[in-house]
Structure formats: structure tokens, C-alpha cells
N, CA, C and O of each residue as an XYZ file, in Angstrom:
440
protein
N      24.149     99.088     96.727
C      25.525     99.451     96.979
C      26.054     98.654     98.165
O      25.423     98.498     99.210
N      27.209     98.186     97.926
C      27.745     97.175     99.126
C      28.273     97.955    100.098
O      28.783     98.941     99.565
N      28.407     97.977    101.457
C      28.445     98.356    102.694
C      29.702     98.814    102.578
O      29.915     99.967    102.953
N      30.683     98.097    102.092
C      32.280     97.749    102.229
C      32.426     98.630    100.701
O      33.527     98.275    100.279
N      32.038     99.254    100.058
C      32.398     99.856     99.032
C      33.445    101.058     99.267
O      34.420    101.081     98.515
N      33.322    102.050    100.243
C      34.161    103.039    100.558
C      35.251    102.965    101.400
O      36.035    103.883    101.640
N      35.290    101.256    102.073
C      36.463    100.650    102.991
C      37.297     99.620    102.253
O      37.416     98.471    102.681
N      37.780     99.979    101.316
C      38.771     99.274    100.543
C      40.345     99.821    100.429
O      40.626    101.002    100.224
N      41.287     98.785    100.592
C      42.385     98.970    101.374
C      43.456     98.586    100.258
O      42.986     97.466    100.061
N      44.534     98.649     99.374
C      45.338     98.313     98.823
C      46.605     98.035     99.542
O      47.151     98.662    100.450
N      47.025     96.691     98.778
C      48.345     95.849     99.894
C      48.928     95.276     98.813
O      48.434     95.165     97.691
N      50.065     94.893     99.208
C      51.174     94.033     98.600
C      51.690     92.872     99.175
O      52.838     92.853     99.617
N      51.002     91.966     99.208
C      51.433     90.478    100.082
C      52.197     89.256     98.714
O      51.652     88.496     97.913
N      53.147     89.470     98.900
C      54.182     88.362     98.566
C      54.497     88.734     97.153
O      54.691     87.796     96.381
N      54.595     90.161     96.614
C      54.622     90.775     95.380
C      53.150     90.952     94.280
O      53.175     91.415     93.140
N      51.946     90.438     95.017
C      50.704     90.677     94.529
C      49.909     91.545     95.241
O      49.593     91.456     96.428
N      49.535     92.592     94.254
C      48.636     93.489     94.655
C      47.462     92.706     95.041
O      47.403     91.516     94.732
N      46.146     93.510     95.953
C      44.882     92.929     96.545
C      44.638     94.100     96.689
O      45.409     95.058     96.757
N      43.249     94.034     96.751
C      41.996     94.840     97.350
C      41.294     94.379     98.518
O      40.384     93.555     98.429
N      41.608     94.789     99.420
C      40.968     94.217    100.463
C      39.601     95.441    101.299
O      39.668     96.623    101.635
N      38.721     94.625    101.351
C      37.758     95.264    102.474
C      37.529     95.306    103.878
O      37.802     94.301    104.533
N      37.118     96.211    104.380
C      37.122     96.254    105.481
C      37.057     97.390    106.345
O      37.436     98.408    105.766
N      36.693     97.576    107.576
C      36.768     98.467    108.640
C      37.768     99.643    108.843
O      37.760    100.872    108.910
N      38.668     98.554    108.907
C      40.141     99.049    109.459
C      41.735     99.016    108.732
O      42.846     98.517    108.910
N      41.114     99.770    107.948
C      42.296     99.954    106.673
C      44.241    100.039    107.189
O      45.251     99.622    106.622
N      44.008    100.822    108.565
C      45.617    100.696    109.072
C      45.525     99.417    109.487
O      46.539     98.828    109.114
N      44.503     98.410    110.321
C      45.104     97.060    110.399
C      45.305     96.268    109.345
O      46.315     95.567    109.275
N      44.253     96.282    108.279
C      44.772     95.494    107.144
C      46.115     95.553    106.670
O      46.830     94.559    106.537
N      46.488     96.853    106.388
C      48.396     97.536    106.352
C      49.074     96.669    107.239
O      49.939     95.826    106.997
N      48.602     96.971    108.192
C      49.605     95.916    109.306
C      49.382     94.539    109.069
O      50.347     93.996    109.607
N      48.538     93.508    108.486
C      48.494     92.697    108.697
C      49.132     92.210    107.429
O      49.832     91.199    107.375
N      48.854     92.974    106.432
C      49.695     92.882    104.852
C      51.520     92.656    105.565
O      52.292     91.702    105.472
N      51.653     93.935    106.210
C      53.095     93.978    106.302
C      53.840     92.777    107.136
O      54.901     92.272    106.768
N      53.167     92.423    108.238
C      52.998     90.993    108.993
C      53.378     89.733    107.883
O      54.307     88.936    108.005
N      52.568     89.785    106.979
C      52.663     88.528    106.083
C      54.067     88.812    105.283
O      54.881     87.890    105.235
N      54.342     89.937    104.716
C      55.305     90.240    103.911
C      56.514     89.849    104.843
O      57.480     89.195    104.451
N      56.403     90.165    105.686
C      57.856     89.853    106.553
C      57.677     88.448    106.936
O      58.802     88.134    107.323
N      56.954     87.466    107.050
C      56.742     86.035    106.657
C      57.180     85.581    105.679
O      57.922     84.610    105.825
N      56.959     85.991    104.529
C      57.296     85.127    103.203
C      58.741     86.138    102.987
O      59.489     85.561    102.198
N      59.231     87.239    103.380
C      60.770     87.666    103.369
C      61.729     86.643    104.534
O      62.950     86.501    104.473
N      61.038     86.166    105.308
C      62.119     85.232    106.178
C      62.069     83.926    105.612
O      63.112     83.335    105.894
N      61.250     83.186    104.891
C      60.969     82.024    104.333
C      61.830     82.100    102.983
O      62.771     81.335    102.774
N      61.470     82.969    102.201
C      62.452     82.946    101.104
C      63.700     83.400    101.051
O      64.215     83.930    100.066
N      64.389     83.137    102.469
C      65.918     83.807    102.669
C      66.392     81.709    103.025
O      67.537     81.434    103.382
N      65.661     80.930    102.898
C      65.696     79.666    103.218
C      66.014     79.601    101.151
O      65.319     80.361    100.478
N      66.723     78.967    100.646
C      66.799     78.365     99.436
C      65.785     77.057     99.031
O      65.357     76.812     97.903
N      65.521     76.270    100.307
C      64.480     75.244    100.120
C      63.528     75.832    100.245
O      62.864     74.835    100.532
N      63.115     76.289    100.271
C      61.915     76.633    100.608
C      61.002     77.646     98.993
O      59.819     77.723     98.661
N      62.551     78.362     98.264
C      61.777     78.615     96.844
C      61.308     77.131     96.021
O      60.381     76.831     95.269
N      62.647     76.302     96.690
C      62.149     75.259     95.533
C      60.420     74.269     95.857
O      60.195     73.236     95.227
N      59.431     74.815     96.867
C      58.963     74.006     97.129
C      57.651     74.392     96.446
O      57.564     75.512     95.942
N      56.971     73.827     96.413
C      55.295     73.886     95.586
C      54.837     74.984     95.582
O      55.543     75.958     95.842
N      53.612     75.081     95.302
C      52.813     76.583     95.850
C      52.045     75.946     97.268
O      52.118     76.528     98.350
N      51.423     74.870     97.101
C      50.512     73.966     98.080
C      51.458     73.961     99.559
O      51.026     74.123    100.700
N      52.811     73.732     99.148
C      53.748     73.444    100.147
C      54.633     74.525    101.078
O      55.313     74.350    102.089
N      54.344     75.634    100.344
C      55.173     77.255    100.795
C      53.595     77.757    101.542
O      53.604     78.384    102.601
N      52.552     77.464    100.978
C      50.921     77.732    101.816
C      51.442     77.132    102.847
O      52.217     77.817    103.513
N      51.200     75.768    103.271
C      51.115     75.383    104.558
C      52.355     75.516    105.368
O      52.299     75.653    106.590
N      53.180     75.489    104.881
C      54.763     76.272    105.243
C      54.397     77.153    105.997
O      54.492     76.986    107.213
N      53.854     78.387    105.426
C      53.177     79.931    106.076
C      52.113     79.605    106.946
O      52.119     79.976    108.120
N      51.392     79.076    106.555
C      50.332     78.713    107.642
C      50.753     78.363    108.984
O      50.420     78.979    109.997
N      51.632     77.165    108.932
C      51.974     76.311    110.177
C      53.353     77.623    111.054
O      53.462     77.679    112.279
N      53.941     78.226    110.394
C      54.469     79.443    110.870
C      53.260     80.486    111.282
O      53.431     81.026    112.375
N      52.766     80.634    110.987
C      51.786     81.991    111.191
C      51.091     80.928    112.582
O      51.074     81.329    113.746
N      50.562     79.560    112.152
C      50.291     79.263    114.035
C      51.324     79.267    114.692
O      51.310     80.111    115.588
N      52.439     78.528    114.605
C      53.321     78.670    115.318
C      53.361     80.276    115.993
O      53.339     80.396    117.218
N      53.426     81.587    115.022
C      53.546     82.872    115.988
C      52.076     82.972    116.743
O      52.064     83.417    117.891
N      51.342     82.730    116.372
C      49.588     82.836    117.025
C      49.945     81.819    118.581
O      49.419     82.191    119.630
N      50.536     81.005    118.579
C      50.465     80.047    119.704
C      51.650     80.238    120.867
O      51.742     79.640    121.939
N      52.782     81.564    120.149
C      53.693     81.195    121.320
C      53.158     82.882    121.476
O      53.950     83.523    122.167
N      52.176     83.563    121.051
C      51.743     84.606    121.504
C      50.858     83.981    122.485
O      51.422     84.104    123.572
N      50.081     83.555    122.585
C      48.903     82.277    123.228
C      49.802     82.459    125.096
O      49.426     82.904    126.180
N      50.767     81.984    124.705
C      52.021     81.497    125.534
C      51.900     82.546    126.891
O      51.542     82.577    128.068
N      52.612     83.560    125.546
C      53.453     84.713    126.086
C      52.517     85.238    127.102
O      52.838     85.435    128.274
N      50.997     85.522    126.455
C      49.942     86.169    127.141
C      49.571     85.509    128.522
O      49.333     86.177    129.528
N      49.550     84.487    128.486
C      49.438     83.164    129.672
C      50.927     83.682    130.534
O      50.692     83.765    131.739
N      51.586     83.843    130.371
C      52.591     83.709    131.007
C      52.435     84.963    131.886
O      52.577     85.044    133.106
N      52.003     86.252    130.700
C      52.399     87.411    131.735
C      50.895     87.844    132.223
O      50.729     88.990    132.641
N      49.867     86.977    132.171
C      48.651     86.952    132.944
C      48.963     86.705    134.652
O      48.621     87.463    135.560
N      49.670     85.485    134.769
C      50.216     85.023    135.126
C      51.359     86.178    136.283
O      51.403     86.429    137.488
N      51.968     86.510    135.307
C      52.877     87.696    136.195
C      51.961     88.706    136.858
O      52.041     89.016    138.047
N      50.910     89.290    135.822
C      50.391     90.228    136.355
C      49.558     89.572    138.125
O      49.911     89.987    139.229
N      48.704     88.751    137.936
C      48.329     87.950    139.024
C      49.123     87.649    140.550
O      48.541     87.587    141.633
N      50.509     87.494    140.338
C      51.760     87.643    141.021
C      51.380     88.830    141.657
O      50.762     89.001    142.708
N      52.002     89.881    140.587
C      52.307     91.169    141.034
C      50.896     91.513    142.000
O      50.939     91.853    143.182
N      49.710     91.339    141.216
C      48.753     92.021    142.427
C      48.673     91.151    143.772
O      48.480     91.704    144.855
N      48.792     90.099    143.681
C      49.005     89.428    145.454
C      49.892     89.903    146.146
O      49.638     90.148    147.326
N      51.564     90.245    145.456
C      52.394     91.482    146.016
C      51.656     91.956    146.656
O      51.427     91.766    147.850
N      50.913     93.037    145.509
C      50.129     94.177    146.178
C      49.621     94.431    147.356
O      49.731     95.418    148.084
N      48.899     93.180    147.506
C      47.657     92.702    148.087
C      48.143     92.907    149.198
O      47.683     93.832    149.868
N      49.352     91.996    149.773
C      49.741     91.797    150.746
C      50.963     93.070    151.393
O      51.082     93.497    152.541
N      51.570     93.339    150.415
C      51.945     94.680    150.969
C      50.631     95.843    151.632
O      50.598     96.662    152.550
N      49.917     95.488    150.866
C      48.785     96.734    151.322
C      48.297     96.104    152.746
O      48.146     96.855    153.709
N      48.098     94.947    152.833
C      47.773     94.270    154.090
C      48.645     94.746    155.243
O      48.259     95.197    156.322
N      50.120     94.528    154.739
C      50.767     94.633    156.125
C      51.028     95.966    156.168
O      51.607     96.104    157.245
N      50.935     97.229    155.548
C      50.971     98.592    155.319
C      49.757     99.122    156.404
O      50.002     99.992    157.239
N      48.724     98.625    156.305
C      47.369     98.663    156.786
C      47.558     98.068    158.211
O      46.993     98.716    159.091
N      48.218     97.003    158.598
C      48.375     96.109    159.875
C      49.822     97.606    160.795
O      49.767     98.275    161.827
N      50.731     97.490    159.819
C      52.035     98.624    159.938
C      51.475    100.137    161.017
O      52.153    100.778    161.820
N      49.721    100.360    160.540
C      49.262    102.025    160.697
C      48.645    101.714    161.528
O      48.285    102.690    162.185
N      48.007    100.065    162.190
C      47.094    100.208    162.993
C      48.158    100.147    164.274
O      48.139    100.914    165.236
N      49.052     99.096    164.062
C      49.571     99.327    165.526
C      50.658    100.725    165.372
O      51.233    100.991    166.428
N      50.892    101.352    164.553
C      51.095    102.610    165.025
C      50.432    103.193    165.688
O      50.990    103.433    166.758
N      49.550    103.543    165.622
C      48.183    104.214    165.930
C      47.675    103.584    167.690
O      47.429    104.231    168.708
N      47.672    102.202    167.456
C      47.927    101.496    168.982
C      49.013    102.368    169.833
O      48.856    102.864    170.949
N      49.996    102.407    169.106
C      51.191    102.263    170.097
C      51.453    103.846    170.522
O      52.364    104.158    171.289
N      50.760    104.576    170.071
C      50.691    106.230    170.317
C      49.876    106.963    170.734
O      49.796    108.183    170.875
N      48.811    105.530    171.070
C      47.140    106.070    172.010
C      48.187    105.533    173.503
O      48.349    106.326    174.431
N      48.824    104.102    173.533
C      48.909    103.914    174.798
C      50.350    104.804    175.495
O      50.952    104.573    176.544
N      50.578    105.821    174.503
C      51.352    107.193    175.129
C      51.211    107.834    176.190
O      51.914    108.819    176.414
């Protein structure tokens, strides 16, 4: 009996049913629905029905990197922010910390 026998997932990607296996039956859903809204923005293009099957594939493909790479981006970017924000931190906490000591100075030499 195959492992994947009781993790099988039904989808609708580009008006064809599939059976798909797997783990994670709500991501497969999501990833079905992901594609469907790919080939619904592509075929709102008129060139794009008229083009091959070979040619609407790599069409989708080179879109699907294209979203994989300016996610790539996005993540870099707000790595990036986050990194920012904690040196903020950092340094607020520094001078917060510098702020209590000479308080603390300035109310011993009272």
C-alpha cells in the first residue's frame, strides 16, 4: 500500500481536474488556486489564447519565476528593515540604559 494513498487532494488547475498527493491537502488547494489565478490573468490577454500549448507553459513558468523572485526581493528587503529596526532598538536601549545611569549618578550626588 502506498504511503500517499489516504493524502490525496482534488483540484482544478486551468479547467482540468488532478489528483494530487501529498501531506498537506489545504496547501495543495492553495497552490491549485495560485495557479488558477495565473492562467485567469493570462487569458484576459487575447494573445496569449492564440499561443501554443509549449508557449502558454513557459509563458506561466517565466511568470510564476517572475512572482518567486520579486518575493526573493520583497523578503531581502524587509530582512533588511527588520535589521534597521533592531539597531533602533539597540541603540535606544543603549541610551535608555546610559539615560538611568546618570540618573542614578545625579541623585547619589544629592
Amino acid at each position: 500500500m502506498d504511503i500517499m494513498d489516504d493524502n490525496k487532494t482534488r483540484v482544478v488547475i486551468a479547467g482540468k481536474g488532478f489528483i494530487l498527493s501529498g501531506y498537506e491537502s489545504e496547501h495543495l488547494k492553495k497552490v491549485a488556486d495560485y495557479l488558477n489565478k495565473k492562467y485567469d490573468e493570462a487569458n484576459e490577454q487575447e494573445s496569449f489564447k492564440a499561443l501554443t500549448y509549449d508557449t502558454k507553459s513557459l509563458y506561466m513558468q517565466l511568470n510564476i519565476a517572475d512572482d518567486y523572485f520579486k518575493a526573493l526581493d520583497e523578503i531581502e528587503r524587509l530582512k533588511g528593515e527588520i535589521e534597521n529596526k533592531n539597531n533602533e532598538l539597540y541603540d535606544m536601549k543603549h541610551e535608555l540604559v546610559t539615560a538611568q545611569i546618570q540618573v542614578r549618578q545625579a541623585s547619589k550626588k544629592k
